[in-house]
C-alpha positions in Angstrom: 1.7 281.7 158.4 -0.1 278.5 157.9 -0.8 278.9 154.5 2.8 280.4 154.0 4.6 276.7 155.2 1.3 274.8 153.1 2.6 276.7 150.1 6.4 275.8 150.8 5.6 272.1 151.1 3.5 271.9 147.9 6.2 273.6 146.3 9.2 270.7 147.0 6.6 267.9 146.8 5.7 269.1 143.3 9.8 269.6 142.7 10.4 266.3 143.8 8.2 264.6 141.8 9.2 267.2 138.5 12.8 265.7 139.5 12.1 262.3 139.7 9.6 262.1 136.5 11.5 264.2 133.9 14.7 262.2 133.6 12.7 259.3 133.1 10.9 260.4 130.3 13.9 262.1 128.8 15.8 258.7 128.8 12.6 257.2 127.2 12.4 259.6 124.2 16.3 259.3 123.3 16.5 255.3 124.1 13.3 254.6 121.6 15.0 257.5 119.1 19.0 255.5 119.2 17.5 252.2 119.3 14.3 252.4 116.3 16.2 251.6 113.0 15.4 254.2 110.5 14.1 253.7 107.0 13.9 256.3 104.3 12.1 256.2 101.4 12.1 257.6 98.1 8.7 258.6 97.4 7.1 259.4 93.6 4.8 262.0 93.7 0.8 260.6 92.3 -1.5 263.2 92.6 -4.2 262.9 95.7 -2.6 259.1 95.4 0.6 259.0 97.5 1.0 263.1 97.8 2.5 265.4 100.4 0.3 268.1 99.9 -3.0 266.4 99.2 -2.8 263.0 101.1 -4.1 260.1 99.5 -5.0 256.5 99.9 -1.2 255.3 99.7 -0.1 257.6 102.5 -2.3 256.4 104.5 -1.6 252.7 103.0 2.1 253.2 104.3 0.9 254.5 107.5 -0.8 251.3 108.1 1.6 249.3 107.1 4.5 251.1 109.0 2.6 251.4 112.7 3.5 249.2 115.2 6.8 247.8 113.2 9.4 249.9 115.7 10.9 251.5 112.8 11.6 255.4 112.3 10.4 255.4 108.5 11.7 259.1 107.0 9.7 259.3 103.5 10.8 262.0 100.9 8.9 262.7 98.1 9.9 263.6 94.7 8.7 263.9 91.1 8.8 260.3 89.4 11.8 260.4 87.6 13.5 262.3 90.7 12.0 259.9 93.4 13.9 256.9 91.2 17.6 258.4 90.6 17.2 259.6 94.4 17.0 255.7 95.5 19.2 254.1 92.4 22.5 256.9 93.6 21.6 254.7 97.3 20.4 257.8 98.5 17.3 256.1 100.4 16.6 252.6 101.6 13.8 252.2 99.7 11.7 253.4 96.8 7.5 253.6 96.5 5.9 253.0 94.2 7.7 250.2 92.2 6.5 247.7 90.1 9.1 245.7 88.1 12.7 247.4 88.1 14.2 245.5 84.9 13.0 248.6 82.8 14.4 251.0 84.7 17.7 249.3 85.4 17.9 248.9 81.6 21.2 251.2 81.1 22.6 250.8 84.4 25.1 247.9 86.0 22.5 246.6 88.1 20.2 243.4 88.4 16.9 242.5 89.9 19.3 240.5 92.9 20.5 243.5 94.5 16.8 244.6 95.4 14.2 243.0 97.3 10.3 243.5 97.1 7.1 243.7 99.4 4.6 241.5 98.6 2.1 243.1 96.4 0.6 246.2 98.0 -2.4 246.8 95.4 -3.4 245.7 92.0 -3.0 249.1 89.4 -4.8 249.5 86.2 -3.9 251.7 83.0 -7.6 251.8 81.6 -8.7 254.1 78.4 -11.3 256.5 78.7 -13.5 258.0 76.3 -16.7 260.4 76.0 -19.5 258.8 76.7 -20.7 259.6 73.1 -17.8 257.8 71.5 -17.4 254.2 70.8 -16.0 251.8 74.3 -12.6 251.1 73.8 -12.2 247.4 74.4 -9.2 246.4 72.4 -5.7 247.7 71.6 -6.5 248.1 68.0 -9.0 250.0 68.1 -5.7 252.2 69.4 -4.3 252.0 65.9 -3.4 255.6 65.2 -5.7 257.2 67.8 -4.4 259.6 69.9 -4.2 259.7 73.4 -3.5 261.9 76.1 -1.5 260.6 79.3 -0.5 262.8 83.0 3.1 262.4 84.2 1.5 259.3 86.7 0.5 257.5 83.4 2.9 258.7 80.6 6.5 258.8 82.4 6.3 255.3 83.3 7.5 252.7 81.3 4.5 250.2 80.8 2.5 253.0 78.6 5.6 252.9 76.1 6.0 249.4 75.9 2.0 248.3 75.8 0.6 250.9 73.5 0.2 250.4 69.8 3.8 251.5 67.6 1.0 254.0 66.0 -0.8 255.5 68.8 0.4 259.2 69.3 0.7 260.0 73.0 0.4 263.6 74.4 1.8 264.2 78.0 -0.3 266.2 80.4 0.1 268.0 83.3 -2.6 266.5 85.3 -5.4 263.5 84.5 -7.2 267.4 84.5 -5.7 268.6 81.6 -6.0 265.2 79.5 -9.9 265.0 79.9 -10.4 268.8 78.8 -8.2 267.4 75.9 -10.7 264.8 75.5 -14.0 267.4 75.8 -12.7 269.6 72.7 -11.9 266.7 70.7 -8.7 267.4 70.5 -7.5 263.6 71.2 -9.4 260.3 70.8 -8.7 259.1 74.2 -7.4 259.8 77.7 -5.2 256.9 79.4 -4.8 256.8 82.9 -4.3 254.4 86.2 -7.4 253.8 87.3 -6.6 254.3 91.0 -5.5 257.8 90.1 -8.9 258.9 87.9 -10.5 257.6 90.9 -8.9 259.9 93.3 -9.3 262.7 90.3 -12.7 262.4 90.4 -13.1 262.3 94.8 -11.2 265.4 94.8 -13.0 267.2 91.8 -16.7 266.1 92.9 -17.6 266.5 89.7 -19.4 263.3 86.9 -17.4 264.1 83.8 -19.2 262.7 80.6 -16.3 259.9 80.5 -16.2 255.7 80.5 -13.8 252.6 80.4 -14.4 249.3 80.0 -13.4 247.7 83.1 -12.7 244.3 81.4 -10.0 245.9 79.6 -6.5 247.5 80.5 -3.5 249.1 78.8 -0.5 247.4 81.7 -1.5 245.9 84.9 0.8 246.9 87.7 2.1 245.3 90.9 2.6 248.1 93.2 4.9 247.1 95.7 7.6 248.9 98.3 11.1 247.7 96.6 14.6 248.5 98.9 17.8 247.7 98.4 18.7 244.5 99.5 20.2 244.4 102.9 20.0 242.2 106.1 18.1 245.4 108.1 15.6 245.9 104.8 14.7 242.5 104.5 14.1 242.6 107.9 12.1 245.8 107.5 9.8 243.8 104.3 9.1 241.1 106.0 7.4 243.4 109.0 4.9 245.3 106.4 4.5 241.8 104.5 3.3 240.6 108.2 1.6 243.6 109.2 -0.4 243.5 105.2 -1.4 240.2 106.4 -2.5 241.3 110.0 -4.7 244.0 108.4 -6.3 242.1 105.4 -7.3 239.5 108.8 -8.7 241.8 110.6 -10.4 243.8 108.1 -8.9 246.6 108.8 -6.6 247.5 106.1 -7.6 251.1 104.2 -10.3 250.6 101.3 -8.3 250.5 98.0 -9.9 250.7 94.7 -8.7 247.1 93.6 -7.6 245.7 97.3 -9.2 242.7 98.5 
């Protein structure tokens, strides 16, 4: 009988204080979710880089960069040219990884004003590569008619096109992969890629390939940088992972990048 009325008790305590506790956290949950402002972001697809699929340093970059601002940020990721006619048709708020937008806006009614930039995010390099038992590129003529073989990272973009010699024969690639077994057989002179991106090639693989660059030389140096539309809430939103770079480089805490100081 005791142990019958113990049992009762225990029973509306622990309904009480089910009663009490769960509409509090309920209300917590849907006040943070109506009152965090959401980002999206268009996303271009790198390769063990900033990837869905295989995570890489700029995932957890924008993770960094993104924690503790209070915003909801919703990234989707695409192929490159996708990820960029997904943001230009205002589809997302912002677009990663962008560098300067005057080529891409090239054919469209749009200038640089109507977009606003985070500060730099990391320093990118478009280096050459060759077999270690071939001449070190150093120079862009020594590009004269060679030919090279680029991945979608390197070749879509528009600073290979406009940097490369008006004789140099590109070949696009699936993967940085496919453009160095290009390279082993001979059958091109050179492979270019972003150094950030043979870098995470090379993690991944584990492998040494018989390969070098000349660090003192590069194809296009680019700016990598979060670019939004330029609105009152995305400014807002820029100046946060400007602050929060900052923060990080301070403290020392801010994920190792290849070229990030």
């Amino acid at each position: 009988m005791v142990r019958t009325i113990f049992m009762i008790f225990t029973w509306i305590i622990s309904t009480v204080l089910i009663l009490n506790t769960t509409p509090l956290l309920a209300s917590d949950y849907f006040y943070n979710a109506i009152t965090s402002p959401k980002i999206t972001i268009s996303g271009s697809i790198i390769q063990r880089v900033y990837d869905p699929r295989e995570p890489g340093i700029y995932n957890k970059l924008i993770e960094q960069l993104v924690m503790d601002t209070s915003y909801q940020v919703d990234t989707r990721f695409y192929p490159l040219r996708r990820a960029q006619e997904v943001f230009l048709k205002t589809e997302t708020d912002c677009y990663f990884i962008a560098d300067n937008m005057s080529s891409i806006l090239a054919d469209r009614k749009l200038n640089e004003e109507d977009f606003v930039h985070s500060v730099t995010l990391n320093d990118s390099y478009i280096r050459v590569y060759t077999r270690m038992d071939q001449a070190l590129i150093e120079n862009l003529s020594e590009l004269e008619r060679a030919i090279v073989a680029a991945d979608p990272g390197t070749g879509l973009g528009y600073a290979l096109r406009q940097s490369m010699p008006k004789t140099t024969s590109i070949i696009s690639t699936d993967s940085i992969e496919k453009s160095l077994e290009l390279l082993k057989i001979g059958r091109v002179n050179a492979v270019v890629a972003y150094d950030l991106d043979m870098d995470a090639y090379l993690r991944a693989s584990g492998t040494t390939p018989n390969i070098q660059s000349s660090t003192a030389f590069s194809i296009a140096h680019g700016h990598d940088s979060l670019v939004c539309w330029n609105t009152e809430e995305n400014r807002s939103f820029l100046e946060k992972i400007n602050n929060r770079l900052e923060t990080l480089k301070s403290q020392r805490t801010l994920v190792t990048l290849t070229n990030l100081q």
